[in-house]
N, C-alpha and C positions, 0 to 999 in steps of 0.2 A: 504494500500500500504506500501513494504518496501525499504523504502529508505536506500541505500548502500552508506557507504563513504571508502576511505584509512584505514581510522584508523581503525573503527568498523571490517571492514575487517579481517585486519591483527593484532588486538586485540583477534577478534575468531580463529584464525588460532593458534597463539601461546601457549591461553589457552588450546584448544581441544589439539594439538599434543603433549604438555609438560605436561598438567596438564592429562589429560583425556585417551590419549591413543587412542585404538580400540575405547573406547564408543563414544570420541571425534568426530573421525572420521564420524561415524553416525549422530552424531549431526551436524556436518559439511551439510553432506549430506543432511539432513533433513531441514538446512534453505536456501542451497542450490535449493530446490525443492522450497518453501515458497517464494523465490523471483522469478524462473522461473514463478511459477502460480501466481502471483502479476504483473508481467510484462505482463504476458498474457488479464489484463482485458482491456476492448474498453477504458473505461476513469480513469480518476483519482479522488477514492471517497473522499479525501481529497477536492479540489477545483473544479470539475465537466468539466476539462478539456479533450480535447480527449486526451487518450492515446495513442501514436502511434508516428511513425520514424518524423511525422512533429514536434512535440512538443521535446523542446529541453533537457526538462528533463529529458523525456523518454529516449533518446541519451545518457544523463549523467547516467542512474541510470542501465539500459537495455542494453546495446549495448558495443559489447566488440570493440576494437579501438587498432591500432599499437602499441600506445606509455600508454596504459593502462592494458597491457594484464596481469599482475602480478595480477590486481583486483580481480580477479577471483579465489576460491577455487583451483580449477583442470585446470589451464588453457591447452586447448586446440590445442592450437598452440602456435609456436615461434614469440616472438617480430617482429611487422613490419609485418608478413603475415596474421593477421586477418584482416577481414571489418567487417563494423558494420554493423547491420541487413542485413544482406543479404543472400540468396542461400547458400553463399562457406560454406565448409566444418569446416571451422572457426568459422561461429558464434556458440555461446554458446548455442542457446535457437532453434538448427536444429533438437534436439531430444527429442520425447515428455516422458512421464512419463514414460515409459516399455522398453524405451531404443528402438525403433521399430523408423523407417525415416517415420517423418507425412509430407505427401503433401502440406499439409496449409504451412509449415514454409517459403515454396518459396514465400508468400504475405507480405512482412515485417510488413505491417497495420495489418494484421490481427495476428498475432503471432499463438501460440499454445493455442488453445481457451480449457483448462481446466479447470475445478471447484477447488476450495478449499476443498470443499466436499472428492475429492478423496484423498486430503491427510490425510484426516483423518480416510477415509477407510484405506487406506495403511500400517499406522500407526498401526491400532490395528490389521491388515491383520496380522503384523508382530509380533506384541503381541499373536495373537494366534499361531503363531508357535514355539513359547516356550512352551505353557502353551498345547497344543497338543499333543506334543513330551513326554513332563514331566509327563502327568495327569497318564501313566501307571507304571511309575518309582513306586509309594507307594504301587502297589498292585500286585507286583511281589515277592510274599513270598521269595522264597529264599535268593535273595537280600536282604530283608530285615534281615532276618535271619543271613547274615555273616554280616551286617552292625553290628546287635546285639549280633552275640556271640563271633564275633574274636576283634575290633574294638570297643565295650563298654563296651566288658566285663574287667571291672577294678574296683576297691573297690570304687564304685559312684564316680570318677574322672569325666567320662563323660557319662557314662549311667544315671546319675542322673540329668544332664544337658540339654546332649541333644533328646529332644522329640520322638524319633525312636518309639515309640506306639504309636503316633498318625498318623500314617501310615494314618490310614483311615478317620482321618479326613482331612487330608492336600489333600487328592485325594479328598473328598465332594468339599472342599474350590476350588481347580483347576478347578473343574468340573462347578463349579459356574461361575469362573471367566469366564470361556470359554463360557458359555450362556451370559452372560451378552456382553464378547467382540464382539462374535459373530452377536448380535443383533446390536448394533452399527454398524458393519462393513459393515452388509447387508440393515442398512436405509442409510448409509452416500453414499452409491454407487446408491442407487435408487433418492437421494436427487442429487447427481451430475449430472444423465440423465436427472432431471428435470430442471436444472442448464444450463446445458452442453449438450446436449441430441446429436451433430455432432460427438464432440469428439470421445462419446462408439460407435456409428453409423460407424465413419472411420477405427478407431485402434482396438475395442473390436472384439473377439470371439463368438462364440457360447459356446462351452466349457466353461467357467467359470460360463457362466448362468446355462444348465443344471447340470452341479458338485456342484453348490450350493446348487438348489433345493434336490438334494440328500443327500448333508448335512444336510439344513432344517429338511428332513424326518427322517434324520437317529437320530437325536437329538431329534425330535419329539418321535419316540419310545423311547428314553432311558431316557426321565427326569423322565418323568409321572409314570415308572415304578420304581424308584429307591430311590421312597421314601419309608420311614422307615415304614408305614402305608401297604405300597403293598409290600414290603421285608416281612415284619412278617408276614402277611395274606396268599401271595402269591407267594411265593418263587421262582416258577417256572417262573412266569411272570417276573418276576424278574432277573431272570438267561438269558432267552430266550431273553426277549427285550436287557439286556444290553450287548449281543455280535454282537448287529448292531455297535457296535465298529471297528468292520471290515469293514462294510461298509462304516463308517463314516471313519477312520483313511487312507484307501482305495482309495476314492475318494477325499482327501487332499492330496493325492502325485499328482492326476492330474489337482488339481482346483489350488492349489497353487504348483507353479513352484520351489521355493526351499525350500519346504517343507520337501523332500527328507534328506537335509542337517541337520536339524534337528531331523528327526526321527530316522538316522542310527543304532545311538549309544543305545536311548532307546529301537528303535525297534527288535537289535539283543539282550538285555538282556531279553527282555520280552518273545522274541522265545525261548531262554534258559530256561527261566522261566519252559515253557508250556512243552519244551519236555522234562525237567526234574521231571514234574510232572508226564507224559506219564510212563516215567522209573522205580518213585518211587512209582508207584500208581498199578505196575503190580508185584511186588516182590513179593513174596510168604509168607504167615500170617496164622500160624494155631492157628485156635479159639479153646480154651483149656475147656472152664467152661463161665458158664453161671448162676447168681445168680438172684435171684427176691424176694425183698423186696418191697410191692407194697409202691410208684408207681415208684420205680426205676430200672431198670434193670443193673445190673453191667456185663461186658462182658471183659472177660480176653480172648487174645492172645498173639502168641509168634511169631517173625520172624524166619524165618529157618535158616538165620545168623545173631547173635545179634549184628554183626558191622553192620550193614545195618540199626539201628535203636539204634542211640543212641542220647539221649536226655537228658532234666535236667528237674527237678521238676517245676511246673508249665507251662508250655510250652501247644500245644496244637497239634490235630491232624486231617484228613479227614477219615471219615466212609461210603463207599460205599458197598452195598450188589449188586453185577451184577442180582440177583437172581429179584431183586426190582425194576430195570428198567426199563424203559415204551418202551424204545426203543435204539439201537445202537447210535443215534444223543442222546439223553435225558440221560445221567449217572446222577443219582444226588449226589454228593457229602456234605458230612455234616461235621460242624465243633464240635469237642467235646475238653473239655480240659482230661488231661490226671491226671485221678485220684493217678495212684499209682506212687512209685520212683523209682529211677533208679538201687539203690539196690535191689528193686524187678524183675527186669529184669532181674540183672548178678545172686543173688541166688537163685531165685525161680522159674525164665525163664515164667516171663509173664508181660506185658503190660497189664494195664486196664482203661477203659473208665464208668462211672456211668451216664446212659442213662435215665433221666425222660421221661415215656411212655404219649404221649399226646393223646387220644383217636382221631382217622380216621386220624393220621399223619404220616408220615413215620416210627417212633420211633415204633407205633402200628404195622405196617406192617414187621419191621424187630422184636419184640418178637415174633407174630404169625409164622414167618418162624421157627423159634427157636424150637418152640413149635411142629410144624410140625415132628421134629427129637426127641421130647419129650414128645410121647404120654401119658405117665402118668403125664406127668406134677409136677416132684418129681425134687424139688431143693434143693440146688445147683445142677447145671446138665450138669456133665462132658462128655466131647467130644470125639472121639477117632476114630483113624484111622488103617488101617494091613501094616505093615513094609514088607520090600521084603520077609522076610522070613516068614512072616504070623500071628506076633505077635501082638498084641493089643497093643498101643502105643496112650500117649494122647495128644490131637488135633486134628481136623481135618481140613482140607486142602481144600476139595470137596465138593461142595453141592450139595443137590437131583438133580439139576438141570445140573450136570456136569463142574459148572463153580465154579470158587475161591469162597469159603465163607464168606469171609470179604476183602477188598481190605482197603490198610492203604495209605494216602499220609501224611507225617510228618515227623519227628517232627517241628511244625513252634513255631518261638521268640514267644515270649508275655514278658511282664513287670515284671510281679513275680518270673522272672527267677532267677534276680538278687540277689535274696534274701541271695546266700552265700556270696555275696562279702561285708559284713559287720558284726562288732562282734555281734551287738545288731540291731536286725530285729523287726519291727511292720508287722503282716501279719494283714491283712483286708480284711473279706470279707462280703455281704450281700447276701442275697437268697441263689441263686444256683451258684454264685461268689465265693464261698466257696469250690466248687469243687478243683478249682489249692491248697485250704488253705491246703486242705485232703491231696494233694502229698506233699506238703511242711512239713506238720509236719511229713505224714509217714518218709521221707527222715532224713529229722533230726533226731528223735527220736531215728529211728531203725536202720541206719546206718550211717550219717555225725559224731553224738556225741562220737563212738565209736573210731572212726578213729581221731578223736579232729581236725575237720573242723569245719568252720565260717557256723553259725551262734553260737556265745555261749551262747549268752540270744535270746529267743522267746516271744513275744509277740502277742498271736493270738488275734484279736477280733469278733466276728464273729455278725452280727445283722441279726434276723429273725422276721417275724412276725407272733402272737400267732396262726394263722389259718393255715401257712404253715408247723408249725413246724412237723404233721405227715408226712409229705414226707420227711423227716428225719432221717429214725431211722436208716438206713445206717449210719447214722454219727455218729449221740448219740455212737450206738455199738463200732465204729471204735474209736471214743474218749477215751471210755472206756479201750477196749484193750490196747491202745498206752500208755495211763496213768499206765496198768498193767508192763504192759514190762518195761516202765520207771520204775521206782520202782526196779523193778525185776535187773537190770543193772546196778543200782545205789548199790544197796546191797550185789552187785557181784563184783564192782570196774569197769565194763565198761565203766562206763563215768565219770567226773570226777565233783566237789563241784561246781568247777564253772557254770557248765552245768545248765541254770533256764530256764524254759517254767512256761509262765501265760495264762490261756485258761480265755477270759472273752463274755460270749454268755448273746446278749443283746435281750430279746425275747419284742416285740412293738405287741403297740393293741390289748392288753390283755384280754379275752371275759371269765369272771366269770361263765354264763353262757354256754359256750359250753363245758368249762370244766368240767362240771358236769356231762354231757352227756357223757364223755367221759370215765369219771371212771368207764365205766361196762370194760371195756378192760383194757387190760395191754400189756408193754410190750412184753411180753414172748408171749404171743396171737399170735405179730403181724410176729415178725423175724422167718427169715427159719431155723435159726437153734436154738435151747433150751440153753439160757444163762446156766443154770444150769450145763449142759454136756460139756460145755466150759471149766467152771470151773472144775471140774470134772476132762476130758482130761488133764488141766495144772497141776493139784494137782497129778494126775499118773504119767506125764511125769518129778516130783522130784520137785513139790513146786510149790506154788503160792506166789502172796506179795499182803499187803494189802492198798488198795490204799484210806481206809475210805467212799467208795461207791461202791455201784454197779450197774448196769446200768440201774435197773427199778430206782432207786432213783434219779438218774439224769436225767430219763427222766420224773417223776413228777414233780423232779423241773423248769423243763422246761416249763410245762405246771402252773407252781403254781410260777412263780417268785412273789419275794419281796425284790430288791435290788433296793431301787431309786439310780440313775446314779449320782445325783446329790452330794450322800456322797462317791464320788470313792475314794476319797483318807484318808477318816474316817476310811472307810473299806478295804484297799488293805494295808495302811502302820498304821494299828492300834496300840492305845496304849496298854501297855502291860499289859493283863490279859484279852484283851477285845478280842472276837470272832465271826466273823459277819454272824449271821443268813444266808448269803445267798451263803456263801462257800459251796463248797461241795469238799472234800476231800484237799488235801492241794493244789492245781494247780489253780480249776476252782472255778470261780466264775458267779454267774447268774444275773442279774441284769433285772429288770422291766420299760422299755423307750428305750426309744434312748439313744443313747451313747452322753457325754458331753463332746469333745474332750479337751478342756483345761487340766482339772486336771489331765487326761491320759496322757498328753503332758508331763507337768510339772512332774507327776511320774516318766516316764522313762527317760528322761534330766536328773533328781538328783538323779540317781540310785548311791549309794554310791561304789567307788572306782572306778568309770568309766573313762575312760583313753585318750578315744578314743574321735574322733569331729565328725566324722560322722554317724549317725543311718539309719538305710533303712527304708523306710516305703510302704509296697507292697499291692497295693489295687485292688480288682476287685468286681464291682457290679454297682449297682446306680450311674449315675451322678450326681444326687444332694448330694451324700456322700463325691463322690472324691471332688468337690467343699469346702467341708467343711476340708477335710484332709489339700485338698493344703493352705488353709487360716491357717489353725494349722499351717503348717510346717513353712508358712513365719514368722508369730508369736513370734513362739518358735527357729528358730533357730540364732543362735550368733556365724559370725566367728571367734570369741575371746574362744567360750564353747563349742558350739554341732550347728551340721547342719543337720537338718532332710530332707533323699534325697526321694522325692516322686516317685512312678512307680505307674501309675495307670492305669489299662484300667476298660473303663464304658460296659456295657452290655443295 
């Protein structure tokens, strides 16, 4: 029971409305409620007295009175025209919980026979219609995307602060919270019928019961599918069950009464969201060339207007083939990151995505379409379409099938965006996290360094392991080249002394013997096109530079490291005359383990004439990597010296 005096009163009144505000006010409300349903019990579990209009406490603590009406939160009436327990329109305690006129209150004995139970349904009733509202706010790309390019894009001011990548865990976490409140809400109200069972029998609905049950169902489809186990296995399941969101989101506009209130604001940016996806996902995309390096397939497009598609290196995009849908309801949409730069777009005029092909999965599905148009199966394998006037023109637009050949929705934020907005950048990536690494050095190397844009020092690291390293050699190649062109630019005056890039590939689980197996092949074997006639091509086209390797050599050493991690700083900042076996050309280095972030740490922190206090550090792969980055950063940084700003997204 809670007993009410003067003061306690009008001690909460002051607090709430001075200290507290709006929240106050709820709080007001809320123990407001806690004494109506206190007043409501038959006795007093204090001293086991009846409670009720005979007991004079009851009177004192319960019952509003002439010369007492200020007592009261909200009083109801004016001085002198209330009675105490009774019928009139005056007493305090005439309206039950919903705000609805209950019949019981004309028995002053009997009050408004509620449970405490329902205030605690209530309570999280009202907690889920935040967390409801909210739960779609993280996974409305767009949104997200001006939150991240207009609004943090600033030199790790607050893109380094504040967490805008973890979009999707903050929607896990919501989603969580709303089962868990959910479940409360729906025993606390079954515990009050067993409590209270007149009360819901007089006041309650039908409608809330069945709208629930449909809630129930609609949660019941969407957890079970949306874990990470049936995501990766089963995509589809995955996609299908979790747009009972509609039905769930649906029937909370009519199970909860102002729920409405709540959803307005989310729920029109979310429809923006959808029909902006509608808009950006039907624009016109012709697929240009088609390469295959097994097991990756690289796929170049261009937009028909390249304002329509502008983005920044590492960022990422949606890949839909209409040709590969099972049905007008089923489009499947896939996420790729976007391998090349955005100087590739404005002078080469193409967009490219690097597609590992996973056998009987979609990936498999759209190269055999490809292939379909390339019956010799000779790659690279250029596209091409007839202009009005009849000419051969490359792209194409059309597929066998009469519909768009590629549909693009993008470009969407990701974390490694941010990588120009610092002088000295750590890029990180592991596996196939490495792909955003690909556009961020193309971008830098071959077009930021020349124009003398931020990033000035690069630091890649890249960690693979020794069994995946042939699904690779797209990269190896592309490493290669990028390291030529450097060179080539630097000798030319394009870029300028300050410009440093460190490529450091850390290859784990190193297998002596399968390497051995492997030396019947090489390189040159495996790429579509002859390193040899590369070189070749460059040395016609007025010189090449020599960069101290070439790319069979880097790719043995790839498969033959012998750099332990452990002497990174013996061998990165060596003494003078000494040369460390596991260099290869003046840039890259290979090392044999996992990476020991310390000495990394401490290297690039005391990079001599550094000026600046903030370093970027852009990560995607493992979460048990970013875990260890983020323990680096807090480590190493000092707001007196350097602050390393973390971006990481996990895969």
């Amino acid at each position: 029971m809670v007993y009410r005096t003067k003061g306690f009163i009008e001690f909460c009144k002051i607090f709430a409305k001075d200290a507290l505000g709006l929240k106050g006010a709820k709080i007001l409300r809320l123990i407001q409620m806690v004494i109506v349903y206190s007043c409501s019990e038959p006795t007093n579990f204090l001293t086991g007295d009846k409670w009720d209009v005979t007991n004079p406490e009851f009177i004192k603590d319960c019952c509003i009175s002439s010369d007492d009406w200020d007592r009261l939160f909200n009083p109801v009436a004016e001085p002198g025209t209330a009675t105490s327990c009774s019928p009139d329109p005056g007493d305090p305690f005439s309206m039950n919980f919903r705000g609805q006129k209950d019949s019981q209150t004309s028995n002053p004995t009997l009050r408004i026979q509620a449970s405490l139970w329902v205030a605690i349904a209530k309570v999280f009733g009202q907690l889920l219609n935040l967390n409801c509202a909210f739960v779609i706010l993280p996974v409305a790309r767009t949104l997200i995307s001006f939150i991240s390019n207009r609004l943090l894009n600033s030199r790790g001011k607050l893109s380094g602060v504040i967490p805008i990548q973890k979009n999707i865990t903050f929607h896990k976490c919501m989603a969580k919270t709303i089962l868990v409140f959910a479940a409360i809400h729906t025993v606390a109200h079954f515990m009050a019928i067993a409590d209270k069972p007149y009360a819901y029998y007089d006041n309650l609905q039908l409608s809330p019961w069945v709208t629930g049950y449909v809630i129930i169902f609609s949660q019941f489809c969407i957890y079970p599918a949306a874990t990470d186990v049936v995501r990766r296995a089963m995509f589809r399941v995955f996609w299908g069950n979790h747009h009972m969101f509609i039905v769930f989101l649906g029937t909370l506009l009519i199970h909860g009464w102002e729920f409405w209130k709540w959803l307005v604001v989310p729920g029109f940016l979310y429809l923006a969201e959808r029909a902006g996806r509608f808009f950006r996902g039907n624009k016109p995309f012709y697929t240009k060339r088609i390469k295959w390096i097994p097991p990756v397939m690289e796929v170049q497009f261009c937009p028909l207007q390249k304002s329509d598609f502008t983005f920044k290196e590492g960022q990422y995009l949606y890949l839909r083939c209409p040709f590969l849908d099972t049905s007008v309801w089923n489009r499947e949409w896939h996420p790729f990151t976007i391998s090349s730069s955005h100087g590739d777009l404005i002078h080469k005029d193409f967009v490219s995505c690097h597609i590992k092909v996973n056998p009987g999965g979609w990936t498999e599905r759209l190269k055999n379409y490809f292939e379909d148009m390339n019956p010799g199966q000779d790659y690279p394998f250029h596209l091409k379409h007839m202009d009005e006037k009849g000419q051969r023109q490359d792209g194409k637009l059309i597929g066998i099938d009469g519909q768009q050949l590629l549909c693009v929705d993008g470009p969407h934020s990701s974390p490694s965006q941010h990588y120009d907005a610092y002088r000295r950048c750590m890029v990180v990536g592991a596996g196939i996290g490495m792909t955003p690494c690909a556009s961020i050095l193309r971008g830098t190397l071959l077009y930021k360094w020349k124009r003398d844009f931020y990033p000035e020092s690069l630091y890649f690291y890249w960690t693979v392991r020794h069994s995946e390293v042939g699904s690779f050699q797209w990269f190896v190649s592309l490493i290669t080249k990028l390291m030529t062109k450097h060179e080539m630019n630097k000798r030319a005056g394009n870029i300028g002394a300050k410009n440093n890039i460190q490529i450091h590939i850390y290859v784990t689980s190193y297998n002596a013997k399968a390497n051995e197996q492997r030396r019947v092949q090489t390189l040159k074997d495996r790429l579509s096109v002859n390193v040899a006639q590369q070189r070749a091509s460059r040395v016609a086209r007025g010189g090449d530079a020599d960069i101290g390797f070439s790319v069979d050599e880097l790719w043995e050493r790839l498969h033959e490291p012998n750099g332990p991690p452990g002497e990174f700083l013996e061998r990165v900042c060596p003494r003078p005359g000494y040369v460390p076996d596991n260099k290869v050309g003046p840039h890259i280095y290979v090392w044999n383990g996992r990476p020991k972030w310390d000495p990394v740490f401490m290297a690039v922190g005391a990079e001599p004439g550094a000026k600046d206090t903030n370093i970027g550090v852009c990560f995607c792969g493992a979460a048990i990597i970013g875990k260890q980055l983020q323990t680096a950063c807090k480590k190493f940084s000092d707001p007196d010296k350097v602050m390393f700003r973390l971006h990481k997204e996990n895969f």
